[in-house]
N, C-alpha and C positions, 0 to 999 in steps of 0.2 A: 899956021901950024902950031901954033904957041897956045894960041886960044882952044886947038883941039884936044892939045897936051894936058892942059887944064882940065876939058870935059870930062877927059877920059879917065883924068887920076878923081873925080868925085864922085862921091859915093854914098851923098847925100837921096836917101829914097829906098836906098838897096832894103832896108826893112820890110819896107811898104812891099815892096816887088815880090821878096821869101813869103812874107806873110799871106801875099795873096795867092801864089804859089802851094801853100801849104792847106789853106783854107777848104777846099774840095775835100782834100780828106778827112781831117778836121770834119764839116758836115757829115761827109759818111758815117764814118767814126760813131759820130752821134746819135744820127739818127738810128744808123744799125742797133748803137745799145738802147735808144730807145723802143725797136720795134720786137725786141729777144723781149722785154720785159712786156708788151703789149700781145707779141703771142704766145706768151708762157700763162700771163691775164684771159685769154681768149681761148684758151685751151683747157684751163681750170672752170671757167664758166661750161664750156660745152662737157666737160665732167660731170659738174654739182648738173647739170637738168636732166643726164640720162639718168643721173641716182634718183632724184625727184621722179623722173619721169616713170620710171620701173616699180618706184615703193607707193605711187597712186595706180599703177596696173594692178598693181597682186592685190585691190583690195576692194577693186571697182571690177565692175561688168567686163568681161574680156571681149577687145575683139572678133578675135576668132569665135564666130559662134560653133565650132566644134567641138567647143572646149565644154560646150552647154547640152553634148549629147548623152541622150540617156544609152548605155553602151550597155546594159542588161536586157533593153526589151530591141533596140536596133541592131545588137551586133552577137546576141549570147554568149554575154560574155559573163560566167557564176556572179553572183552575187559575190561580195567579200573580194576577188581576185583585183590583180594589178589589172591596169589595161595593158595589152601587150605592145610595144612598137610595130609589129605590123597590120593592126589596126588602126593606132595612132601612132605616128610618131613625132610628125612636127607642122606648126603653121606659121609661115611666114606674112607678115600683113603691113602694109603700105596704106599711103594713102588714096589709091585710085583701085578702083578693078575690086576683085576679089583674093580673100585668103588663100596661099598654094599651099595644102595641104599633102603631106603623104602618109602613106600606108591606105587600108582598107577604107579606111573615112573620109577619103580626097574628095568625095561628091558631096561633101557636108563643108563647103570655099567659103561662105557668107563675111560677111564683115560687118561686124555694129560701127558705121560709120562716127557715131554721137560718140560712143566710149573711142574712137580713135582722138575726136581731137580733142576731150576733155585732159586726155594725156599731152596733147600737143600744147592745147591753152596754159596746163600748169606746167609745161617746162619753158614755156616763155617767161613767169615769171622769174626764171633764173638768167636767160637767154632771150631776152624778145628779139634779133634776130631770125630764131629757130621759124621754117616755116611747116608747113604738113609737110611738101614733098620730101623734107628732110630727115621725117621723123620711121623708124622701120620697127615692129613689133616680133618679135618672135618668140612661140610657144614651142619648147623640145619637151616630149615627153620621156621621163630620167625615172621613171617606174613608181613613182608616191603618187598618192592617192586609190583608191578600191571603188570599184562598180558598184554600183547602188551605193552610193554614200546617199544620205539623205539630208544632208546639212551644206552640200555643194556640190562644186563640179565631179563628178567619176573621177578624174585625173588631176592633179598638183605640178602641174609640167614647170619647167624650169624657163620666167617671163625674163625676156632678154630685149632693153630696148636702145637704139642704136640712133646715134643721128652718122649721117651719111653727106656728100658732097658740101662741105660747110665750105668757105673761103674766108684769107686772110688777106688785108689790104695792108701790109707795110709801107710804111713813108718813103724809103730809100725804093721803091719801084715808081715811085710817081702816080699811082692810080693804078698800079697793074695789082696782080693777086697771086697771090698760090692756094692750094688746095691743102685744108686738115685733114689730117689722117682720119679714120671712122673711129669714137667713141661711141663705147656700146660700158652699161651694168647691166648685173642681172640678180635675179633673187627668184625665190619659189614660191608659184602662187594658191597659199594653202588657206588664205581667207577672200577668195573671189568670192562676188555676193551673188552667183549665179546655181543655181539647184537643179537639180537630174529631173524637174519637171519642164523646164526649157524657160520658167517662170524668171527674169534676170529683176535682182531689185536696182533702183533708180543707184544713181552713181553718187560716191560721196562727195 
């Protein structure tokens, strides 16, 4: 009993024991500030490529090739006039299938597959992650641009480009993920190198 009395009053280790005790969270701790600053980094990249990716849209070949219709001799619409939104009003374009198109020009869906990934190729260089099925274009028509322009496209629609189902791997899930939110920019595409003769020039 004497010898047990002894054990029990030592307390040689009790450190070692707290410390190991504490250490779990301690790790979490950690890792968790590490992975806040990793997807706050992953989130700023998936930013900077839709900026890239939207300011090489407005200045190359558009995918939508609606965007390349002559709307004076296809839709009579005056010379000089807006095109109206229910002629055009928007094309959304991915990387499979065709452009969804609405208003009167919806049977005008095509897709310049070459001008989708030259947009996808240059926001990899900010992101190479980003794959196509990630990458989403959309053209809203926001009333600029006039019919028979003869220096480009009829319409200046407002180029919106969006990356969509991205994932983050944090450390503190062990291999698991969550999902970012969708970044999208957008800008106006009033130097598309595409002409009301349907003539598109090559991409920059």
């Amino acid at each position: 009993m004497a010898r047990f009395a002894i054990f029990a009053r030592n307390d040689e280790g009790a450190s070692a024991v707290e410390f190991a005790m504490v250490l779990p969270l301690l790790l979490l701790f950690l890792l968790g500030t590490i992975d806040v600053g990793r997807y706050m980094w992953t989130l700023n990249r998936a930013e900077k490529a839709t900026q890239m990716g939207v300011r090489y849209a407005i200045v190359s070949d558009p995918v939508a090739n609606v965007i390349n219709t002559d709307f004076v001799s296809s839709y009579s619409i005056p010379g000089g006039d807006a095109v109206p939104t229910a002629t055009f009003d928007s094309a959304v374009c991915n990387n499979t299938g065709s452009c969804t198109v609405t208003g009167a020009a919806s049977g005008v869906s095509g897709r310049n597959a070459a001008a989708f990934q030259y947009i996808v190729t240059w926001m990899q260089n900010m992101y190479p992650e980003i794959q196509s099925s990630n990458v989403w274009v959309t053209y809203q028509n926001v009333g600029l641009g006039y019919s028979g322009d003869p220096t480009g496209p009829d319409v200046s629609p407002l180029t919106t480009v969006e990356l969509r189902n991205l994932t983050f791997k944090p450390l503190i899930l062990f291999g698991g993920t969550i999902n970012l939110p969708v970044v999208k920019a957008s800008l106006t595409l009033e130097d598309g190198e595409c002409s009301t003769t349907g003539d598109c020039g090559s991409s920059n």
